[in-house]
C-alpha positions in Angstrom: 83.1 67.6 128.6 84.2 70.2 131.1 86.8 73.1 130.2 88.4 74.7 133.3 89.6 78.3 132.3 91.6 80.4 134.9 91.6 84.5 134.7 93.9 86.8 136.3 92.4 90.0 137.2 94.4 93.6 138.4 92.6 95.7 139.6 93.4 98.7 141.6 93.6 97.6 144.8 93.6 93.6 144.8 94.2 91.2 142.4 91.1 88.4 141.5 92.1 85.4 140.0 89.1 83.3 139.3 88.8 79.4 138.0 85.9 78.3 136.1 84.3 75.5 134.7 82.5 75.5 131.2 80.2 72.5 129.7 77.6 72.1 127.8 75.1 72.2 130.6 76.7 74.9 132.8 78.7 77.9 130.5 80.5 79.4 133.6 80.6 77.3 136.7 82.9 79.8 139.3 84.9 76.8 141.0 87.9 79.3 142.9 88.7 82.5 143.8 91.8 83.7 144.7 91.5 87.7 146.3 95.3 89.4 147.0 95.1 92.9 148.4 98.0 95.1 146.7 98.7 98.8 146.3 97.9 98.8 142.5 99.1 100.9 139.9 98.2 104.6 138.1 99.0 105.2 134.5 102.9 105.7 135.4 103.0 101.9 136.6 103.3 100.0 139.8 102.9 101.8 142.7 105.0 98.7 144.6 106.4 96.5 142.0 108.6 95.0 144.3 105.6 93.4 146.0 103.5 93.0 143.0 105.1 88.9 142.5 104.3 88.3 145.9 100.3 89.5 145.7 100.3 87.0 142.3 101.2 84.3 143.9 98.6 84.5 146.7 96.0 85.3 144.6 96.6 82.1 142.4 97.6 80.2 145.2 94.3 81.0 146.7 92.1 80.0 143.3 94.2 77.1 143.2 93.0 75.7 146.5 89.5 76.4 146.3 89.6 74.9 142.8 91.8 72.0 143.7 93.0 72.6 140.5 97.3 73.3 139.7 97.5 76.4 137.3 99.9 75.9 134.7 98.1 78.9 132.3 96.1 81.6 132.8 94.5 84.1 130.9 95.3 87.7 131.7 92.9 90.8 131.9 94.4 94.3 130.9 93.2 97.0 132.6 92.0 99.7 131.2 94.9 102.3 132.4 96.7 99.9 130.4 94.8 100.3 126.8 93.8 102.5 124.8 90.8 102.4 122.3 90.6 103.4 118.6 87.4 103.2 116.5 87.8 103.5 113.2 85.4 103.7 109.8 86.2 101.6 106.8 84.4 101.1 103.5 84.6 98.6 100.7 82.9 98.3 97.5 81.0 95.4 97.0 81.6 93.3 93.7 79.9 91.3 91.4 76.7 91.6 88.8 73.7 91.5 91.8 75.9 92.1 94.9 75.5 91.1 98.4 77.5 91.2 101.8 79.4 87.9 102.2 81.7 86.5 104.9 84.9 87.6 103.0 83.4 91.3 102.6 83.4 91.3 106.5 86.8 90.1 107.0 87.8 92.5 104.5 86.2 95.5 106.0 88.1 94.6 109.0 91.6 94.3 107.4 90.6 97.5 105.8 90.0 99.0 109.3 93.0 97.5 111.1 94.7 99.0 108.4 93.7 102.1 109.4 95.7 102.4 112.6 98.9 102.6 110.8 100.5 99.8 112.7 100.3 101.9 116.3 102.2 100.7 119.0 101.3 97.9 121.4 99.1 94.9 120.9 95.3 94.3 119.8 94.0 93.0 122.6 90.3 92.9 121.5 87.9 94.4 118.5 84.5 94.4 117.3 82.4 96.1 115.5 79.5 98.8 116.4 78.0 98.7 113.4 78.1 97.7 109.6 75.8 100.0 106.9 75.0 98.8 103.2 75.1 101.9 100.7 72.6 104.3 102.5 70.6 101.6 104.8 69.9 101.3 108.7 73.2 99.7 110.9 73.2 96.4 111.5 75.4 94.0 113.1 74.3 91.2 110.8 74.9 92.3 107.4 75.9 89.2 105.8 73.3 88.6 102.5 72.5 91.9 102.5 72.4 93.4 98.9 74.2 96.8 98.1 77.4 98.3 96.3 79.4 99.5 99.1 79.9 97.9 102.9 80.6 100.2 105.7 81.9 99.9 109.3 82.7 101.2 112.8 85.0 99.2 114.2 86.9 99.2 117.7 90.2 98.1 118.6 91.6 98.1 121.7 95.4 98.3 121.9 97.4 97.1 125.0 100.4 98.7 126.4 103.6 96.3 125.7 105.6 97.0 129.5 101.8 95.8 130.8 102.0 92.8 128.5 106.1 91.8 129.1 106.0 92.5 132.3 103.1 90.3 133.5 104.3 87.3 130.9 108.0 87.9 132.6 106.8 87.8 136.1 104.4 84.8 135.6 106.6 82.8 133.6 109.3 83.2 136.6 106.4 81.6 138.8 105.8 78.7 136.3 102.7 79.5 134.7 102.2 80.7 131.1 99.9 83.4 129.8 97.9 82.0 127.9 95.9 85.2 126.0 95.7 88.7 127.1 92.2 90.1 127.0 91.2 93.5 127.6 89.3 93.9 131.1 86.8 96.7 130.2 85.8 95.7 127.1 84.7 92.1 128.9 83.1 94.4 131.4 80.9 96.8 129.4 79.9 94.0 127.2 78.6 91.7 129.7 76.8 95.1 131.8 75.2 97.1 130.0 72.2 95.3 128.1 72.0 94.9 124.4 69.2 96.8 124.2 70.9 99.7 125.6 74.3 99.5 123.6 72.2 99.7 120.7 71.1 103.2 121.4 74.7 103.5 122.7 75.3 103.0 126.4 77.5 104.3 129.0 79.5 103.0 132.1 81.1 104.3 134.6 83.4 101.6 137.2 84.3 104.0 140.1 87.3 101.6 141.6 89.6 102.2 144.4 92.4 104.6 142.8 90.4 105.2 139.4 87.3 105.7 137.8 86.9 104.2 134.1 84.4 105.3 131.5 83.0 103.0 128.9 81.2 104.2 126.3 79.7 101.3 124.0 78.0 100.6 120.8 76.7 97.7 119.3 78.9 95.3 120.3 81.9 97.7 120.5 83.5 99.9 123.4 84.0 103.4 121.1 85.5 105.2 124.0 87.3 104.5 127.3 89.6 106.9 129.4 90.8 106.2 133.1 90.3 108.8 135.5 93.0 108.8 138.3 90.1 109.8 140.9 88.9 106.9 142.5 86.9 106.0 146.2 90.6 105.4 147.9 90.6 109.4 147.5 87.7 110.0 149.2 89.0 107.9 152.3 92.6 110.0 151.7 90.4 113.1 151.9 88.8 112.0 155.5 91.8 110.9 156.9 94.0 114.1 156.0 90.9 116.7 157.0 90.0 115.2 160.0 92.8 114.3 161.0 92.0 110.4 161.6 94.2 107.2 160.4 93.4 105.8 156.9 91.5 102.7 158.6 89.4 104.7 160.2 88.3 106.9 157.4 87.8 103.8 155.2 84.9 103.0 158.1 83.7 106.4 158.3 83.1 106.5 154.2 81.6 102.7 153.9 78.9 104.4 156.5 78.1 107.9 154.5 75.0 108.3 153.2 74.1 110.6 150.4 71.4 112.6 150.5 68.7 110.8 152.8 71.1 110.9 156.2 70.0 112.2 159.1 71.1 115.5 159.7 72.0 115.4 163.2 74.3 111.5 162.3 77.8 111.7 164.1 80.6 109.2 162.8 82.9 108.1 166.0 86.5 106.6 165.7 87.4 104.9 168.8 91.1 105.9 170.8 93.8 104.2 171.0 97.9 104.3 171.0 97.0 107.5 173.3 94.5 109.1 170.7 91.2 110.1 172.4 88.1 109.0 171.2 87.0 111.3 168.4 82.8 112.2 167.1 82.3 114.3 163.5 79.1 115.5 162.2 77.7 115.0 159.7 78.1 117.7 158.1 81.8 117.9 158.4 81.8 114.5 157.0 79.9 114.9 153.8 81.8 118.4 153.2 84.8 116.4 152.0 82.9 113.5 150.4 80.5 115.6 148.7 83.5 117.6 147.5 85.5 114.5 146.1 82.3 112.9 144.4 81.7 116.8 142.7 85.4 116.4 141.6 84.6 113.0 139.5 81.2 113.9 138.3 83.1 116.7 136.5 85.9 114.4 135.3 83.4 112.0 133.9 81.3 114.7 132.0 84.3 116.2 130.6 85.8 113.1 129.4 82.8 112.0 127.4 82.2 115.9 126.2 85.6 115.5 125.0 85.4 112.4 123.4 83.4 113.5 120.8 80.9 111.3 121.5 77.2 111.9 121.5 74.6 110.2 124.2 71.0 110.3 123.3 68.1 111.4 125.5 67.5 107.6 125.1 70.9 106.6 126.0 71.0 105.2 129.3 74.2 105.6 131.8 75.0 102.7 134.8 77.3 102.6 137.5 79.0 99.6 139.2 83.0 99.4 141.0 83.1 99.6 144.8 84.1 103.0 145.1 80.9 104.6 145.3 78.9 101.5 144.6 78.1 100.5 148.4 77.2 104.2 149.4 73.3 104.2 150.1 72.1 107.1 147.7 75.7 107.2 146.1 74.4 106.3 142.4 71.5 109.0 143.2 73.9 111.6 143.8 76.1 111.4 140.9 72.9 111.4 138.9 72.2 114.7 140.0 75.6 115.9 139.4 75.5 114.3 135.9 72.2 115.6 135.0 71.0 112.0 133.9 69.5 109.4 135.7 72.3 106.5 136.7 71.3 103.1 137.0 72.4 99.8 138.7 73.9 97.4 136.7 72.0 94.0 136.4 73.1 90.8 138.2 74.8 88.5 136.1 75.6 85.5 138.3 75.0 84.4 141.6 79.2 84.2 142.6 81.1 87.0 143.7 77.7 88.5 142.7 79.6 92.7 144.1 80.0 95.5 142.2 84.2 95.3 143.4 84.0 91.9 141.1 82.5 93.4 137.9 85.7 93.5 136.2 87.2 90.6 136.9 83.7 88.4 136.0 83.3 90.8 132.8 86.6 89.2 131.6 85.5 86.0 132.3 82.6 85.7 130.3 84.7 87.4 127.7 87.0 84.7 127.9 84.8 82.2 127.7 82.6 83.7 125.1 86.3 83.9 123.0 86.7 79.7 123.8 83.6 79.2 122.5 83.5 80.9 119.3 86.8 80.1 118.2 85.4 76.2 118.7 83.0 76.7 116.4 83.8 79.8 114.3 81.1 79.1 111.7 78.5 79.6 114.0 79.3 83.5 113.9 78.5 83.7 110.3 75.1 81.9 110.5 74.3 83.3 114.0 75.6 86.7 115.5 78.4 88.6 113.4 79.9 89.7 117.3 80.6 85.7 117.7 82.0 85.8 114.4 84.8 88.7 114.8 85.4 86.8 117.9 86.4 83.8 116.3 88.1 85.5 113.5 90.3 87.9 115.5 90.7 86.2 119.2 88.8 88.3 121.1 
């Protein structure tokens, strides 16, 4: 039996909605895409929230012809500007004669850590766990039947901004479709990006967008740190266009074209006249004196945010990169390596639609979603099988 689930995505610069098909033979079967160009929003808000209804509507319109499908719900990524993301350590004591970790000491532990957070404002939009520990043993994400005395856990939450959450149900439910769950975009992201393997020995990423850089900063199976940069590859283009004097349009061409590092030296970037401009030819080198010098400027944002955080990456801890901002730049991920002192890597292809680092939010949320659907189908499974399936039933996502 096929389930069609619909996702709205905002990112900063357009807004994805995508329409999928899940069955038992095919778990995520991309059947529309709607894409709406907007001007996005920073931390403050909408940057044009009088023409934010309009950009909805052609972005589901859009998914809704492809699909050939009429969307009366959708579910509703919040970006990351949007959250915020506590972890949290709880403990419990274990009872009984002979001890051991059951189902109920899991739900527990998780009560005990939602506790925690004191009843902060907003709404849970998404928690896991990066680990559970047995008195003094290794971590584990699968502690169930695991003898000890005491159970204890890092666990995640990540808590969405109510205006973000009224204002989207408000504005959708004018345009006759219901929300129906709000998920949190970089959570969906990081989890489906960065390999398990890797997120054991925590992992980073870094989603360079259009108007703002996100850091994700994962373990186990739960995002322990995010922060939004307002620095994104829209600034780089700002940069061109105010130093050399060029329209926006133009300096979007002239950065798609850079090349980091491995240009030749003597390259010239040409804008062509028009409206009674002359035609106009830069070097190379005045080029990649402002680019260079934006791309410096995040490098440094991104090391101090995750030397702020508190948290700690291994030698062993890898870092990847994916967003369009910097993405599509031959020897771009190269030289933020350098800057970061670590090696960055691609992220791995996931699917074979929309298959662009500018889509990797907006399919992150969808296999988020889906994974949600499917777990909350058969909720038991998460006990027998993977604990992350479990929380997801338990908790919605």
């Amino acid at each position: 039996m096929k389930t069609t689930v619909a996702a709205i995505d905002f990112g900063t610069s357009k807004i994805v909605t995508l329409v999928a098909e899940n069955s038992g033979s095919q778990r995520c079967d991309i059947v529309g895409a709607g894409i709406a160009a907007y001007d996005g929003y920073l931390e403050e808000g909408w940057n044009n929230p009088g023409a934010l209804d309009e950009a909805i509507r052609q972005s589901i319109s859009e998914a809704e012809s492809q699909s050939h499908r009429k969307l009366h719900e959708i579910n509703v990524g919040v970006p990351g500007a949007f959250t915020r993301v506590y972890a949290t350590e709880a403990s419990i004591t274990l009872k009984g004669t002979d001890p051991s970790v059951t189902a109920d000491d899991v739900r527990n532990i998780f009560k005990q850590a939602a506790d925690n957070l004191n009843k902060l404002p907003g709404i849970v939009v998404h928690s896991s766990p990066a680990w559970f520990m047995v008195d003094d043993g290794k971590k584990t994400l699968e502690p169930v039947g695991i003898k000890g005395r005491e159970l204890r856990a890092l666990v995640s939450f990540v808590v969405a901004n109510q205006f973000f959450v009224d204002e989207i149900q408000t504005r959708l439910e004018a345009m006759g479709v219901t929300p129906s769950g709000f998920f949190s975009t970089p959570a969906g992201e990081a989890m489906l990006y960065l390999p398990e393997e890797d997120r054991d020995r925590t992992a980073e990423l870094i989603d360079i967008g259009y108007l703002n850089t996100e850091v994700m900063v994962v373990e186990g199976d739960a995002m322990i740190f995010h922060q939004t940069i307002e620095i994104g590859g829209g600034y780089i283009a700002a940069d061109l266009a105010e130093g050399l004097e060029i329209s926006l349009q133009a300096a979007e061409a002239i950065k798609r074209q850079y090349v980091f590092g491995v240009g030749a030296p003597d390259a010239t970037y040409d804008v062509a006249g028009g409206e009674g401009q002359k035609p106009m030819s830069f070097t190379r080198e005045q080029v990649g004196e402002i680019i260079e010098a934006r791309v410096d400027e995040i490098a440094e944002e991104i090391k101090k945010a995750v030397d702020d955080s508190g948290v700690k990456l291994g030698n062993w801890s890898n870092i990847y990169l994916t967003g369009g901002g910097l993405s599509f730049n031959r020897g771009g991920r190269d030289y933020l390596s350098g800057k970061l002192e670590r090696t960055v890597r691609d992220t791995p292809k996931r699917t074979t639609k929309l298959n662009s680092h500018a889509f990797s939010s907006t399919l992150g949320l969808m296999d988020l979603i889906i994974s949600t659907i499917e777990q909350q189908r058969q909720p038991s499974e998460g006990v027998k099988g993977k604990v992350k399936d479990f929380f997801r039933s338990l908790l919605g996502g």
